[in-house]
N, C-alpha and C positions, 0 to 999 in steps of 0.2 A: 241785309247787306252781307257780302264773303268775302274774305280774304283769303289770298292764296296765298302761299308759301311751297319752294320746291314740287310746283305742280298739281299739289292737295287743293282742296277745295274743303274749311274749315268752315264749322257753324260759328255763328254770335256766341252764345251763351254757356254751351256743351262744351265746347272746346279750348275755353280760354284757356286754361294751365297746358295743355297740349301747345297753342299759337305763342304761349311766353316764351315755351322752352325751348321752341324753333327761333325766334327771335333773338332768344340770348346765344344760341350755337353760332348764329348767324354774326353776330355781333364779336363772338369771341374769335371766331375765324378770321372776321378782317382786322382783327386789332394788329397793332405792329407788333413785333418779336423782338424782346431787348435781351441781348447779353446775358445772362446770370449763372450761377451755378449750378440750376437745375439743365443749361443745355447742354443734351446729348450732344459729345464730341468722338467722332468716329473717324477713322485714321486717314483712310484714302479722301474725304469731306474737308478733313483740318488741310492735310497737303493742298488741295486742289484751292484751297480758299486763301491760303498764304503764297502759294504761286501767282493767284487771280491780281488778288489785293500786289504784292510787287513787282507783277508786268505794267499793272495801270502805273503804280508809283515812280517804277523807271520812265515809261515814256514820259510824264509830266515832267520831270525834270531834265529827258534830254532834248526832245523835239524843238522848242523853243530857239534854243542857241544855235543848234544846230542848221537849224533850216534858214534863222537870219544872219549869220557868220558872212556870209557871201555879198547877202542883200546890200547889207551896213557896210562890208569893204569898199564894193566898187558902186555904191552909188551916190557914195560921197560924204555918207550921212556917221562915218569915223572918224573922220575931220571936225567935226559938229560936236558942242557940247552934248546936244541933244543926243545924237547918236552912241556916243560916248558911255552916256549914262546909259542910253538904254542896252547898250551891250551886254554892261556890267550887270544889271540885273536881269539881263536873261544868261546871263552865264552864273550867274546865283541861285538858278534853278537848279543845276548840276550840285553844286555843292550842299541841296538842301534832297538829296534822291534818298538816303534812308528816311529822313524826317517822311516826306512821300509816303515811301514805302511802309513807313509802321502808321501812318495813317488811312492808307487804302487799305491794308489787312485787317486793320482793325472796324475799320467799317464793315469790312466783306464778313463778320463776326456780329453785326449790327452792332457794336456797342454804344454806350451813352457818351458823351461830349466828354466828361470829365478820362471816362476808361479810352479814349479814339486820343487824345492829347498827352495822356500815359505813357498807352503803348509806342507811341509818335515821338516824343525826347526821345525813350529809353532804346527807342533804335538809331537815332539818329546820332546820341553822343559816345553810343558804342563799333561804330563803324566809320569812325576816321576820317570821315569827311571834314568836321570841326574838329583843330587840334589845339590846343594850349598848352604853354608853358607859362613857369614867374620871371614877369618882369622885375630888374632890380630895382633899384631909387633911380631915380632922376633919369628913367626913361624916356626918349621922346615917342611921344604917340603921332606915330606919322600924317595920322587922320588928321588930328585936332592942333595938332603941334606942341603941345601941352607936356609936359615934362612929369613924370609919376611923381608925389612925395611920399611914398611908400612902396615897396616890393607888392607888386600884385599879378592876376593871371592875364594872360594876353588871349585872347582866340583867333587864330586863322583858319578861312576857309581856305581847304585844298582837295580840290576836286572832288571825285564823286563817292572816296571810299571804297573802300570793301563791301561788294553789293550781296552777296552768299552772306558773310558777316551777318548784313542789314538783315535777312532772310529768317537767318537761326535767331536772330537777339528778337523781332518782331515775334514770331514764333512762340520763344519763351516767353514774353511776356505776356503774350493772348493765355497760356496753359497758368501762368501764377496768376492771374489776372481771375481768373476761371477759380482757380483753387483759394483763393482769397473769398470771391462772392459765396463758392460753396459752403467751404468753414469757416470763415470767419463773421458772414456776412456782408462783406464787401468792407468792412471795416463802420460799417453802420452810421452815424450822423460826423464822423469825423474822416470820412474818406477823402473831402478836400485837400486836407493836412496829412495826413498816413497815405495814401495811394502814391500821390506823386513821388516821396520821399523813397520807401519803403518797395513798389514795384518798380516808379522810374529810375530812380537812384541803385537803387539794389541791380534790379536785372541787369540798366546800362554798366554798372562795374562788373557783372561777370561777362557781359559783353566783351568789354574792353579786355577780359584778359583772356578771352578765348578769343581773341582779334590775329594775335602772331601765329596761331596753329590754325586759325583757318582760312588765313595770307597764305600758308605753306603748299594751299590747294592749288591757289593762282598761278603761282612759283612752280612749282609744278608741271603746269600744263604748257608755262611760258620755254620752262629748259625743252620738255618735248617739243614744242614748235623749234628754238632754236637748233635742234639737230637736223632739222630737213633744211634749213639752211646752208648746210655743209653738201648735199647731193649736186650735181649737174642742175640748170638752171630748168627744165621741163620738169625732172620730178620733181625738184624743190617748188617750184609754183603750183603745178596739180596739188603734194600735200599740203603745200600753207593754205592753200584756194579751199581742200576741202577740209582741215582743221577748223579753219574761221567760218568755214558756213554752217559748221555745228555750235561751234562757242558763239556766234551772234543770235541763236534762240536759245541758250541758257545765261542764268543770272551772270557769269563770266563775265568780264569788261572787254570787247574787242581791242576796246583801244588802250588800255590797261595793259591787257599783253604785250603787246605792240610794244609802247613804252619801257617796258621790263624788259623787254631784250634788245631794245634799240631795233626795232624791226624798220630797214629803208630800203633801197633801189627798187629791185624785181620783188624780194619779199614782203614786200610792203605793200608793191601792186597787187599781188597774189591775191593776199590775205585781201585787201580792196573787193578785188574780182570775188572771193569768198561771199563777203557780205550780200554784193550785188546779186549773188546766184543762188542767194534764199531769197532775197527780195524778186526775184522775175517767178518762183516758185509758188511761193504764199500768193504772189499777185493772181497768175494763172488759176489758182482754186477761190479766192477769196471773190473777186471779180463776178464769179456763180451760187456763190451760197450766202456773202454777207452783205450788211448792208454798203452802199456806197461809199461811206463815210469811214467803215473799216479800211476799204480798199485804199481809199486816199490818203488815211493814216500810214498804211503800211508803206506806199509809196515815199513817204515825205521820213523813213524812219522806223516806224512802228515795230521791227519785226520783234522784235522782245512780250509785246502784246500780245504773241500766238502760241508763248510760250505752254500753256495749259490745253489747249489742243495741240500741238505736238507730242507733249507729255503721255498725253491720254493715250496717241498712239504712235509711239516710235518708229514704227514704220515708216512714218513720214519723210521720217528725216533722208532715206535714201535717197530720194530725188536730187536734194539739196547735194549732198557729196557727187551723185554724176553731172549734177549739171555744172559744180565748181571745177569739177577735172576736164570736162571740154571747154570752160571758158578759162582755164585759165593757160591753156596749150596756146594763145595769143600773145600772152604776159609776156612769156620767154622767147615767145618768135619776134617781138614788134621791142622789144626791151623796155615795157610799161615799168616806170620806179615812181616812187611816191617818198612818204618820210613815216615814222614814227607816229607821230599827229593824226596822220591820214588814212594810219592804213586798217584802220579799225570802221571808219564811214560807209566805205561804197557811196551810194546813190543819194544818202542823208545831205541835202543841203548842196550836191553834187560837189561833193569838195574833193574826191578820191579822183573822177576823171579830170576836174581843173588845174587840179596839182600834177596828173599828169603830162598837161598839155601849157602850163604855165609856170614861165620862170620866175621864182619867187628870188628876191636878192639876199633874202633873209635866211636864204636855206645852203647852206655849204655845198660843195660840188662832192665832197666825200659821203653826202649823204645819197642828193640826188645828181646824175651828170646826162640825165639824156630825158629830153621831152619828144612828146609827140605830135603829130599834127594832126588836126581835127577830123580829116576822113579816116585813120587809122582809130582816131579815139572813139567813131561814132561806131567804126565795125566790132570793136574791140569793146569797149562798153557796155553795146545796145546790140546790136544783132546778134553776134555770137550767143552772147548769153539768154538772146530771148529765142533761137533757134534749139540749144541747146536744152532749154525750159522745157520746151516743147516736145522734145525728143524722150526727154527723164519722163515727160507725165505720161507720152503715151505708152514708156516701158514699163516702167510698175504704175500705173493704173489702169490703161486700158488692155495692155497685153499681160500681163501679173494680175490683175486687180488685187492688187496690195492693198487699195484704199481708194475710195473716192473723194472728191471733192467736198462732202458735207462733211467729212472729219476735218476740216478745218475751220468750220463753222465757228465765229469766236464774236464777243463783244467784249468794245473796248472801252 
């Protein structure tokens, strides 16, 4: 009798220690790969795995809210305890996106359950999302109604945090995490008790305090959007149009910004139409090279997910910028306004074109003062910007070949 291995054709007896040793290759090869200090960490690798690890982490916690925001309003189900509740905890998804985030990094690192739950606090309580203060005595605890009989911490969820933040503090912890297994041994039969304390604890405080200087980036890029502001309404739309369709594939917060400057009317639209005109971009290449299921994520939201094929090749990104500068030459001819809230969406959950075509009572006439009607909102929306898709790919790709379609190649 033979046994083959790797196409050899071994004897019974001659070759046993030869058939083990193929055997055990074999075996060592499919074993899984865990975390430790012996894994080689090489720079362009680390980046691209902490980029991986928190596009997956952000879409998990925004697609959710996002996409049923709409459903639950107008189908009645707001009204409803049921609906109520389930609001709430898909808007709890948001507020949990570093947690996410240092937990998909940390896996894209393969690490162990204990090291994946580490890195996962230690980004989460340093990026702002959960904030606390001490409550005094005889607090009321709104939840429970319960009155404190001692000064204790409070924690509120508020929104999604500092996502860059989440980035750098996930980061750090994956390299002490690394440096810990290396020298210390991972801290040996008491890492239960020392890891969480000493990585999660530790990294999340330096988290926290490199939090206000790397806010100052946000801030930043928000003053730069609000000076296009100040131009005639065409340019101002083209630059907010093509500012946001850059910041909607990086870790950035669309709607962060937005927020931070009070962005509404036209600018709001813009920036809307921005989102939109990465989203008909990614569509157009995605639709031929990835799976389905990529495509329809991106549609519903996803674009944060292509952030690592973009990266790879920056190139990309110019489509996006022409296709927001001709979609967004409608904004300011048709006077598309939107609010704050909105104008960070686009296509997500279509809340950007609803808002512009519906009068909400809850929205001041100083924010928004001119809606639009639905054949304007369908040119303006959808045609434009998928004409314009079209127009950017066949400039730099088919007539440039800047790039093809498989550099967008992504899994999400």
């Amino acid at each position: 009798m033979s046994i083959k291995a790797d196409g050899q054709k071994w004897a019974t007896k001659e070759s046993q220690a030869v058939r083990n040793e193929e055997y055990a290759r074999k075996a060592s090869e499919n074993m899984p790969v865990t975390f430790n200090g012996t894994t080689e960490l090489k720079l362009k690798d680390f980046f691209f795995k902490v980029l991986s690890g928190s596009a997956q982490g952000i879409l998990i916690g925004v697609l959710p809210a996002a996409v049923m925001k709409y459903i639950i309003q107008y189908s009645g189900l707001g009204t409803t305890a049921f609906g109520s509740n389930l609001s709430a905890i898909l808007t709890l998804f948001t507020s949990l996106i570093p947690f996410l985030i240092g937990m998909a990094v940390a896996l894209q690192f393969k690490m162990k359950s204990l090291d994946v739950g580490v890195v996962a606090i230690a980004t989460a309580v340093a990026s702002g999302s959960i904030r606390w203060a001490q409550a005094p005595t005889r607090f009321l605890n709104p939840v429970t109604g319960i009155r404190s009989l001692a000064p204790a911490n409070i924690y509120i969820a508020s929104g999604a945090g500092d996502v860059i933040n989440a980035m750098i503090v996930s980061a750090i912890a994956v390299l002490v995490t690394w440096l810990v297994s290396r020298y210390l041994r991972g801290f040996g039969s008491v890492a239960i008790i020392l890891s969480p304390i000493i990585v999660g604890g530790g990294v999340g405080l330096v988290g926290k305090t490199i939090a206000p200087y790397v806010g100052d980036v946000t801030t930043w890029i928000g003053n730069l959007v609000e000076t296009f502001t100040k131009f005639a309404p065409i340019p101002m739309a083209i630059l907010i149009a093509m500012a946001f369709s850059i910041i909607i594939i990086t870790p950035v917060s669309t709607v962060g910004i937005a927020l931070a400057i009070s962005l509404s009317g036209i600018g709001s639209g813009a920036a809307a139409m921005g989102v939109v005109a990465t989203t008909i971009v990614l569509l157009i290449n995605s639709c031929r090279v990835n799976k389905p299921g990529v495509t329809v994520a991106i549609a519903l939201g996803a674009m944060k997910g292509m952030m690592p094929s973009v990266f790879a090749k920056p190139v990309t990104m110019l489509p996006f910028l022409l296709t927001a500068a001709i979609s967004a030459i409608p904004v300011a001819l048709f006077n598309i306004q939107g609010t704050p809230t909105t104008a960070g969406f686009g296509y997500i959950g279509l809340v950007s074109p609803i808002q512009s075509m519906v009068k909400d009572p809850n929205v001041p006439a100083t924010v928004m003062n001119h809606f639009i009607n639905p054949m304007i909102a369908i040119l303006a929306w959808l045609i434009v910007p998928i004409v314009a898709g079209f127009i950017a790919q066949y400039v730099f790709s088919k007539l440039l070949k800047l790039y093809v379609p498989s550099d967008f190649q992504q899994e999400l």
